[in-house]
Structures are given as C-alpha cells and as structure tokens.
TITOR-268164 format. One record per residue (C-alpha): residue in three letters; z, y, x. Coordinates in steps of 0.05 Angstrom, whole numbers, padded with zeros to 5 digits, always signed. Layout:
ALAZYX ...
//
This chain:
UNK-00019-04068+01685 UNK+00054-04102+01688 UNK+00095-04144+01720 UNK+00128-04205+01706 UNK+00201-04201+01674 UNK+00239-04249+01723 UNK+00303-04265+01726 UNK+00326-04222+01790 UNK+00315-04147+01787 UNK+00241-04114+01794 UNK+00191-04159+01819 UNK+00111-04141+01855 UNK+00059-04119+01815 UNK+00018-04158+01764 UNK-00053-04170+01755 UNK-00093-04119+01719 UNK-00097-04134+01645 UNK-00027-04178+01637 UNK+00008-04132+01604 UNK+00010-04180+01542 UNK+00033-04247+01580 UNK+00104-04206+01580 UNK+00113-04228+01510 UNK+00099-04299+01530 UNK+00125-04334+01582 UNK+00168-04325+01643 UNK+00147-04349+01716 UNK+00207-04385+01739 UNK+00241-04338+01791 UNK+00271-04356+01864 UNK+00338-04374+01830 UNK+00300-04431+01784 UNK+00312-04496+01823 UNK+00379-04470+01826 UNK+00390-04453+01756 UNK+00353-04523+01730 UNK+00408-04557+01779 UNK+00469-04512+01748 UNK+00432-04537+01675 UNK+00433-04612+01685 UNK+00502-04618+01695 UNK+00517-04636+01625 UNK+00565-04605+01568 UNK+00592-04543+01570 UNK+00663-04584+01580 UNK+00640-04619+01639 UNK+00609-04559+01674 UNK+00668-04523+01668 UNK+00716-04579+01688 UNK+00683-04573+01768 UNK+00750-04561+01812 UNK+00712-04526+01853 UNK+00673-04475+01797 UNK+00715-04409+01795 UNK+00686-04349+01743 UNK+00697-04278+01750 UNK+00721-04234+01701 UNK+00653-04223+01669 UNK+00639-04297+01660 UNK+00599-04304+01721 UNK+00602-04363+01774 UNK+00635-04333+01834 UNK+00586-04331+01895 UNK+00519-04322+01845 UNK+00480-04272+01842 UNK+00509-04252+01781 UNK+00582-04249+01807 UNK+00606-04186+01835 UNK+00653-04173+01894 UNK+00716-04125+01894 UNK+00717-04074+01830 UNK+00753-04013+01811 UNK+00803-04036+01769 UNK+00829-04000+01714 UNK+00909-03989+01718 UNK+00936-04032+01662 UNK+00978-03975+01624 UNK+00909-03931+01620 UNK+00875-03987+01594 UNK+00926-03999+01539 UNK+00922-03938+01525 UNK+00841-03929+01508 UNK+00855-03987+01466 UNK+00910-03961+01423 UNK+00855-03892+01417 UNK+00795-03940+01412 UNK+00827-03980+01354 UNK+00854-03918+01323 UNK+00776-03903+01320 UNK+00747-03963+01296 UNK+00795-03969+01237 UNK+00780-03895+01216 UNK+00705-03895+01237 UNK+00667-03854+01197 UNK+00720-03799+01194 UNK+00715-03795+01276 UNK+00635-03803+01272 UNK+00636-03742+01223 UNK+00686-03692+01258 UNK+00701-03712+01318 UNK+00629-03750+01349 UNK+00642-03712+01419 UNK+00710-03747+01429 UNK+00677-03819+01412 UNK+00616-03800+01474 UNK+00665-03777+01516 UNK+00705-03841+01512 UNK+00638-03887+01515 UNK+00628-03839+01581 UNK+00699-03863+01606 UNK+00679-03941+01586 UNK+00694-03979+01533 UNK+00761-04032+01530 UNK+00735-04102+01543 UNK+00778-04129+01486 UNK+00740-04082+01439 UNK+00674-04072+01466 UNK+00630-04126+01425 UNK+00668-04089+01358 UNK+00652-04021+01385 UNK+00579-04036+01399 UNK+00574-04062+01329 UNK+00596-03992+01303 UNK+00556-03952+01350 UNK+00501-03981+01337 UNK+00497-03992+01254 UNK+00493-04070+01265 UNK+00564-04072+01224 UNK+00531-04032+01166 UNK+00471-04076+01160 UNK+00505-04142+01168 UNK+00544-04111+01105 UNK+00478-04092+01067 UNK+00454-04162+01086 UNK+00506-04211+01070 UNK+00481-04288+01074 UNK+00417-04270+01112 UNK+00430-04294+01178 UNK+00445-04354+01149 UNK+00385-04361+01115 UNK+00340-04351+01167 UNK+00384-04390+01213 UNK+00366-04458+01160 UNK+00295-04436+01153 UNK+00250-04477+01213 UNK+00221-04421+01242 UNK+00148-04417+01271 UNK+00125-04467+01325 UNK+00083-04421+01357 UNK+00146-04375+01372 UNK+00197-04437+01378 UNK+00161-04465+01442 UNK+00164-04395+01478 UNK+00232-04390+01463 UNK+00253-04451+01479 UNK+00225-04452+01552 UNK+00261-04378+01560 UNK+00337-04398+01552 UNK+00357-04430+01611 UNK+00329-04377+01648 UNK+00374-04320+01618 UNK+00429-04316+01657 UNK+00436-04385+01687 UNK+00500-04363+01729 UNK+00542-04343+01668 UNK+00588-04394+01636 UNK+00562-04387+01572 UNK+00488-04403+01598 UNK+00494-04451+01647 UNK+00492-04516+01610 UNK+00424-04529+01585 UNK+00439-04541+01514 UNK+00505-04514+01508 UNK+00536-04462+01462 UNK+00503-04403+01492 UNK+00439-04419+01495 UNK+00439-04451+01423 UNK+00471-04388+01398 UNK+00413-04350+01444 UNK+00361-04394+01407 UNK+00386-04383+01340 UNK+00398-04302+01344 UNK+00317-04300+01377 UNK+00295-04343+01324 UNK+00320-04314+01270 UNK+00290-04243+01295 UNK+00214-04281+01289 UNK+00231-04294+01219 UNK+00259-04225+01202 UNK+00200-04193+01236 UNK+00151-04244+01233 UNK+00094-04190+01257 UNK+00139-04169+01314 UNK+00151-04252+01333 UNK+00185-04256+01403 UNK+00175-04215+01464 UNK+00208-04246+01527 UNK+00249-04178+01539 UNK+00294-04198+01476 UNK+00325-04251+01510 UNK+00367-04222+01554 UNK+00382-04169+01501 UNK+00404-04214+01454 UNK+00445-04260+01512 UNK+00484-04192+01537 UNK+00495-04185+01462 UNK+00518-04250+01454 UNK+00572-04246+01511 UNK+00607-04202+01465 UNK+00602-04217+01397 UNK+00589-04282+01356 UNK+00513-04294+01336 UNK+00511-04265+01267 UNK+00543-04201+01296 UNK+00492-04206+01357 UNK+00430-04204+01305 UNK+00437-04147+01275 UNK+00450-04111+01336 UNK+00387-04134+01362 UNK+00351-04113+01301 UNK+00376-04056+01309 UNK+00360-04043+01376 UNK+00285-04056+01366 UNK+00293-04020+01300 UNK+00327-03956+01320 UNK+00340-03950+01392 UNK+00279-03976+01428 UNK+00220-03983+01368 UNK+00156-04008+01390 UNK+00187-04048+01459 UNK+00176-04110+01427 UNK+00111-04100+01390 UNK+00052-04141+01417 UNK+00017-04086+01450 UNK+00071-04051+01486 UNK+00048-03989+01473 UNK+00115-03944+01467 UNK+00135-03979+01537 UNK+00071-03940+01569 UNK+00085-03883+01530 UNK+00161-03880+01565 UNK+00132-03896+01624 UNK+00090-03825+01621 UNK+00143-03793+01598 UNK+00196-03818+01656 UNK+00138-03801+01710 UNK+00137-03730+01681 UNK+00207-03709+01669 UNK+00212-03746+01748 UNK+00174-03685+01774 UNK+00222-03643+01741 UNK+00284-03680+01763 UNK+00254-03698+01841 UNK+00188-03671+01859 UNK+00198-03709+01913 UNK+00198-03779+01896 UNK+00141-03750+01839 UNK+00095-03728+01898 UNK+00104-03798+01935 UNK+00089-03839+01875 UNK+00034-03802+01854 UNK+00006-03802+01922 UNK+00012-03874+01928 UNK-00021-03881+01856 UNK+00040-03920+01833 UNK+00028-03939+01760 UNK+00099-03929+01732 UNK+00095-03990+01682 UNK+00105-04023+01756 UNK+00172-03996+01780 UNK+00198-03985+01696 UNK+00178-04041+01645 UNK+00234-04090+01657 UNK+00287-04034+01667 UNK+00268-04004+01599 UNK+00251-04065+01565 UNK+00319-04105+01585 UNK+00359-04041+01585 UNK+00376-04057+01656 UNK+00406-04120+01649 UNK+00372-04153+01701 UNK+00375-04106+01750 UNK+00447-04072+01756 UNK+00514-04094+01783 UNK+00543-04129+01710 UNK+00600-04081+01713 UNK+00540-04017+01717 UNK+00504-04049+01658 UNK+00563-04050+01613 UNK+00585-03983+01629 UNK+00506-03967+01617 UNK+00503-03995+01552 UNK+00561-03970+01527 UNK+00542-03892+01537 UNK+00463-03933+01502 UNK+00493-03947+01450 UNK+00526-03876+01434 UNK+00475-03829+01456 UNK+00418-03867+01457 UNK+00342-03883+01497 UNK+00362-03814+01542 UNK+00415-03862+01577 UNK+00349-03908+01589 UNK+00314-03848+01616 UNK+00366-03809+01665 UNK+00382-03881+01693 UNK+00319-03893+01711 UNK+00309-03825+01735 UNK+00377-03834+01783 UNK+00349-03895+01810 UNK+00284-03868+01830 UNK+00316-03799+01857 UNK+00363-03834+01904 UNK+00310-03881+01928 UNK+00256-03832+01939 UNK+00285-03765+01932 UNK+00280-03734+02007 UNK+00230-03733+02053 UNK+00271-03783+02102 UNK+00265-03839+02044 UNK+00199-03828+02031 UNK+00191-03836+02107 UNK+00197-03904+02106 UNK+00147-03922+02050 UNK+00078-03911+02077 UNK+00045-03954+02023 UNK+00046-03981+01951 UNK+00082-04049+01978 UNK+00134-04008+02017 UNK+00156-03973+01953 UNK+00158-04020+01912 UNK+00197-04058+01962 UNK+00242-03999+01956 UNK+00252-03996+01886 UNK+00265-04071+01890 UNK+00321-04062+01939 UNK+00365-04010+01909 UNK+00423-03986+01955 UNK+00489-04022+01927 UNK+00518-03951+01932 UNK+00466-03920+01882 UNK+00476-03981+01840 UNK+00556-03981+01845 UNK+00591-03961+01771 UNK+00632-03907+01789 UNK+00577-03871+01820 UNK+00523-03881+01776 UNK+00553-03864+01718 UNK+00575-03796+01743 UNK+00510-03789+01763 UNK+00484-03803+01696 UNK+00529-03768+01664 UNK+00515-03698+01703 UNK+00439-03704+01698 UNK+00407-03648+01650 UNK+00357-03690+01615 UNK+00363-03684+01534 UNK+00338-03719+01476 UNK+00297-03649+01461 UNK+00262-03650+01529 UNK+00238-03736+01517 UNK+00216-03721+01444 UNK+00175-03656+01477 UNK+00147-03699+01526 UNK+00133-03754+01474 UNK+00093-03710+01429 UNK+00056-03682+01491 UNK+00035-03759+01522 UNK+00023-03786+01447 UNK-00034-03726+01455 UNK-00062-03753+01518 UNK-00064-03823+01490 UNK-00099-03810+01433 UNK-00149-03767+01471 UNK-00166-03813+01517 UNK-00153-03886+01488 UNK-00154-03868+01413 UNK-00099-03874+01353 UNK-00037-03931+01366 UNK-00058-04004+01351 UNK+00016-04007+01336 UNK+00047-03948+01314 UNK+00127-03952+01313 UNK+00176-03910+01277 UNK+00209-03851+01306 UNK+00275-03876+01344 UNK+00344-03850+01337 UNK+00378-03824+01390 UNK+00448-03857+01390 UNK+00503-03863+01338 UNK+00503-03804+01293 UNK+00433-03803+01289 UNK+00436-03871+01263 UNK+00491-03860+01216 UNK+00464-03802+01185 UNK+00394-03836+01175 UNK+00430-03888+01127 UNK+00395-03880+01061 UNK+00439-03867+00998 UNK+00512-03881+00995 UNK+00551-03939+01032 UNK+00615-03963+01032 UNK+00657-03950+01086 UNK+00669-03994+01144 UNK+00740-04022+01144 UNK+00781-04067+01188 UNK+00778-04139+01155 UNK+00830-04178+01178 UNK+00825-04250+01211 UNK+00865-04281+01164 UNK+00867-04270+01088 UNK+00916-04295+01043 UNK+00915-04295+00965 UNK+00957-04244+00937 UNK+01009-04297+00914 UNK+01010-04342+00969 UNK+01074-04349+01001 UNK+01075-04331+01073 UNK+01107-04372+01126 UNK+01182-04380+01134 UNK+01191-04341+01059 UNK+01230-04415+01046 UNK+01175-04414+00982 UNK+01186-04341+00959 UNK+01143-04298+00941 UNK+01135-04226+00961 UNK+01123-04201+00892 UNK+01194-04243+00874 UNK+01233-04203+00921 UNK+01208-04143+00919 UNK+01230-04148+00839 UNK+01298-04175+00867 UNK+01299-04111+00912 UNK+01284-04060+00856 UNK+01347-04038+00822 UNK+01391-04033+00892 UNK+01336-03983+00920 UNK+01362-03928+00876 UNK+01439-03941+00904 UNK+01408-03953+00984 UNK+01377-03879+00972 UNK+01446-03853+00948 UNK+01489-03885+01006 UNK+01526-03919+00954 UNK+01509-03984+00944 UNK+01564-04028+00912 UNK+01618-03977+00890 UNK+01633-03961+00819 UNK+01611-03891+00783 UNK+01662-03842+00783 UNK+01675-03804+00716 UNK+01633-03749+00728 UNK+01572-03790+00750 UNK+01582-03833+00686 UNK+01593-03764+00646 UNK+01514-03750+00669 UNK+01488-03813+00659 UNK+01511-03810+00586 UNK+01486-03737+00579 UNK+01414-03760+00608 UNK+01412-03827+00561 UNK+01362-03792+00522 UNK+01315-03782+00586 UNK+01322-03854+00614 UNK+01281-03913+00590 UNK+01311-03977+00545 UNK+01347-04021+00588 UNK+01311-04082+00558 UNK+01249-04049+00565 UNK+01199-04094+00623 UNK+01201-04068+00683 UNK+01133-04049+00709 UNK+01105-04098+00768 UNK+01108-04056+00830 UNK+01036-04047+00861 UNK+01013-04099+00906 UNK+01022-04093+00975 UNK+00992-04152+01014 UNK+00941-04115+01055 UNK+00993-04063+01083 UNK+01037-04129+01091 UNK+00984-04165+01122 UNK+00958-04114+01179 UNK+01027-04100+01199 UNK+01039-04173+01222 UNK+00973-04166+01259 UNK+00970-04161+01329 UNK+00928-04095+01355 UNK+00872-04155+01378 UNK+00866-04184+01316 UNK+00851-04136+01253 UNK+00782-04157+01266 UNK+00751-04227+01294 UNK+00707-04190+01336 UNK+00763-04155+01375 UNK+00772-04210+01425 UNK+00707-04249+01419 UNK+00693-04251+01498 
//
C-alpha cells in the first residue's frame, strides 16, 4: 500500500498494490494548472522580468505555497560570525571531523550559514570526496543519451518539482535542465536502481545549493549511504522504516501508537513521502533546511525523530485523538500539521531533545528484518547497511585519500603577473626585496657599518657564502598570495552558489 508523492505535503491513501507506481509517475497535484501557467511563460529572463513577481529569500514566489511569511532572522554580527567558524572548518576539515566531530553537530544543530551551506553539505556528506575519486564522470554520463524508458519519466516529473521556485518555474529553463541532467545521470550510474520519482525533489533541493556536478554526487550519496534501498524498485527498506518508526512511536507516544493501531493505519500511509523526500515537500522551506542540515551530519535518526515529533504533536493526548474517530480523520490530521509544530525554531528543539539513537533504529532494524523474513521471505532487493551521518561516512572511506582542500576560484600560473604589478613579476621582486630584509630586521636599513660591525664581518668571512655565488630562488608563494586576496566567499566556487 502507498500513496502518491504529490507535490503538496501528504496526500489520502492509495490503492492496494501501488506501491511500485511511486517510482513512475506523478498525478498532477491541485497546484498543476497553476504550475503549467507559471511554466509557459517563457525564458527564465522573461519570467523573472514580471514587475509584479517578487521572491523571497529562499527563491520562492512570494504568495505560493512555497513562500513563507515573517522568519526569525538571524542578527547579522552572529551570522558573520558562524561563517568566519564555519569556513575555519571547511578549510581544515578532516582535522575537525577527527577531533572535534561534536563541535561540527552542534553547529549543524544551530544551522548552517546560507553562503556556505551547499559547500558544507558537500563535506558532510562525502559527495566532495567522491567527486575527487571520480573526476570527468559526470561529464561522461552527462554526453552519454541515457535510457528512453527512464528519460520519458523524467521528463514529465520536472515541472512538477517545485514549480514556485525561481529556478523551476520556467519549463525548460536552467533548473529544470540542470534537474534533468543530475536524474539522468543517476540512471546511468545505477542503471539497476533507474529513477524513482522521490529523487527529484532530492536532487532539485540539492540543486538550489550547489551546481549540478556537485548535486550528483550528493545524491549518490544519499541513496548510497544515507537512505540505501529508498530508491530500489521494490521499496522494501521504506516498509522496513516504516515498522521501525511505528515501533519506536509506542515508545516515544503510546498515545498516538494506540490510535493508529486502533484505526489500523498502515504507516507506509502517513511516512513514505516524508522519508522518501526527506521532508521536502512537506515542511516550512526554512524547517527543511534546518532539517537537512542536522541529515546530513548525524544521519537517517534526524529522518526518524522528525517524523516521530510530527506524529507526537498531532496525536499525542487523548484531546487530539478526540477529534479523529476514523482512518480519514487522521489522516486528515497528519495532512494538516499545526504551523506551530511545523515552525523551525520549535521543531528543531524538539528534535534535538528527543532520545532516539542510531543504536535503538539499528535494534529495531535487525528485529523487523526478522519479521519480514518470517513472514514474506528473504529481500528481493537487499541494500547495504547505511551510515549514520558524517563520521560514519568518513571513516568507511576505503584506503588512503587525499585531503580535502580549499581550491580557489581563480588560478593563476605561477609566473603570471597579477593585475596592477605594471608587468612585474612576484618572483622579480621578491629577488629585488632579498638583500634589504637582513637590514629591515636590524632597524638599519641604509646606514653605513660602523668599525666594529665591519671588524665581525671580516672575522666571520670564513662562515659566509661567495658573494658571486647564485642566490637560491626563494620558494614559491602564489597559493599563500593567492588566498589572501580572496574574499572569505570565494576560496571555493561553491561558497556562494545560491
């Protein structure tokens, strides 16, 4: 059993025996006329050039669905300051992911910097090490023509990701080529995978952040390491979550356990497309960042104790269970979250404080992997284990790597001349520079030796090298010239991709 993923939060049950049309197509939701409207207004220039069109901060069109009202706005000065710490972290990542992994959760707890959030998620999430590993291979499956079967689906999919975002609105436009490249790509790289309609507003979320190369390999990784088996045709590990949310629910609020078990509430009903889409489509955007940000640190438990918030504050006491006599009432309910339970500031705190570990899920895994095989046999599609957040990823890396540095946005040959140098080169003047760095370090720059200073340079003659002998080129120092003429934004091009 399952539901349709639509474009606007949880939607009524599905007919029995569906389950597999999720990796197919998408019924077009209430918003569709709206959204084929927004998508026939041409190029991405001409949409954007309506007078009237004003985007929020996130990229949405004010007054959508999408758009949000007034937010709790971070006070400039703090938010310079988590991105002086957040770059300091990025440009010395592995040393923080090996000693100090506590301080990097806490600050994905707090949120991430806008300006640096697409690079962070990158480095959470091991997408930066395997675009490394992989050099060129985006590329190459981005010029290879890809499957028809899988090219139709995800064709018809892309205007409906997100219609009321800038970078999706214009049928055809940037975004959803970008979309369409990133989703075909993934059918080549895991051509017995293909496409399940759950990627695409993975890989769009992804793409808001970070160019489309960047946004592959975080998907991979995603359906490699964070969420394996989501995708597969089956959807086996999505059931298997959704017996293992139900459980730890009676743990967290027999309450709302009671009422869904009285009302024989399937849980692949109320779960799949908040698990599958990682809540994209059903938070305020502000929540969903703030969600994926802690996702991408600590992992599927994130998933889990969201899920397990929503469903306590909807039908955690016995006066909201009042109200939801039957199966349509509660699932009415679970449509209709409260904005309050949804709002960021709460639910993260919420989130944060709930006592559900990675220890307990895996318990609970091995215990419902039991009761599936007992009852409906061995997996069809068995997936690997998944990691649970950064470290875990990082220390599952096979062999030695290289270490993930800063590359800068601009790069210069080491004898170029930089601008206004009035053709100079650094090399040049740093020889120029040489013999008055001795007198600058004595505070005596352009006065003669007295006697007694010439009396020691004669006794040390012996010590000191030939005068005619070639001076040694100093070492090069382009990169250390090169990053200090960078702006804190721009040591990487992902640090301001929006």
């Amino acid at each position: 059993m399952a539901k349709s993923l639509e474009e606007n939060g949880p939607r009524a049950p599905a007919a029995e025996g569906s389950l597999s049309g999720t990796r197919e197509s998408l019924a077009p939701g209430p918003d569709a006329a709206a959204a084929d409207e927004l998508s026939s207004l041409g190029s991405d220039s001409e949409t954007n050039g309506f007078a009237e069109r004003r985007i929020d901060k996130f990229g949405f069109i004010v007054g959508s669905q999408g758009a949000e009202g007034a937010l709790e706005e971070v006070p400039l000065e703090v938010l310079r300051q988590r991105e002086s710490k957040w770059l300091d972290m990025l440009n010395n990542w592995d040393k923080w992911m090996a000693k100090k992994h506590k301080k990097i959760r806490l600050r994905c707890q707090k949120g991430i910097p806008p300006s640096l959030r697409g690079r962070a998620w990158q480095y959470l999430s091991g997408g930066k090490v395997k675009l490394q590993q992989n050099p060129g291979k985006f590329d190459e499956l981005d010029m290879s023509p890809g499957d028809p079967k899988w090219l139709d689906v995800i064709e018809r999919d892309l205007h409906r990701q997100f219609p009321f975002h800038e970078m999706f609105v214009s049928r055809g436009g940037h975004g959803q080529q970008d979309l369409f490249r990133v989703l075909k790509a993934y059918t080549l790289y895991r051509p017995e995978e293909g496409y399940c309609q759950a990627q695409a507003p993975i890989a769009a979320v992804l793409l808001m952040h970070m160019p489309a190369e960047q946004a592959f390999w975080c998907l991979v990784q995603i359906c490699e390491k964070y969420l394996p088996g989501y995708y597969s045709e089956k959807l086996e590990a999505i059931q298997l979550d959704g017996e293992i949310l139900f459980s730890l629910l009676q743990k967290v609020s027999p309450v709302a356990h009671k009422h869904l078990s009285q009302q024989k509430i399937d849980p692949l009903l109320y779960m799949t497309e908040w698990f599958m889409c990682a809540f994209s489509r059903t938070l305020p955007w502000s929540s969903v960042l703030r969600v994926w940000d802690m996702f991408f640190c600590e992992g599927v438990k994130i998933i889990f104790r969201v899920g397990l918030v929503l469903l306590k504050q909807a039908l955690g006491s016995p006066e909201k269970v009042r109200g939801c006599q039957g199966q349509y009432e509660t699932i009415e309910r679970l449509r209709s979250l409260s904005p309050k339970v949804m709002q960021e500031a709460f639910l993260v705190q919420e989130v944060v404080e709930l006592p559900v570990t990675e220890r307990q899920i895996e318990r609970e895994h091995l215990i419902q992997l039991r009761r599936w095989q007992e009852t409906r046999g061995e997996l069809q599609c068995p997936s690997p284990p998944r990691l649970h957040g950064a470290k875990a990823i990082l220390e599952a890396e096979p062999g030695p790597r290289p270490s993930l540095q800063p590359s800068p946005s601009i790069r210069l040959p080491p004898d170029a001349p930089l601008s206004g140098s009035k053709g100079k080169s650094k090399a040049s003047k740093q020889v120029q520079k040489e013999p008055r760095e001795p007198a600058r370090e004595s505070g005596q720059q352009g006065r003669p030796p007295t006697p007694s200073q010439a009396k020691a340079a004669a006794a040390a003659g012996d010590a000191s090298p030939p005068q005619d002998a070639p001076a040694q080129d100093p070492a090069p120092q382009d990169s250390a010239h090169h990053r200090s003429r960078e702006s804190l934004t721009s040591q990487e091009s992902e640090d301001t991709y929006l």
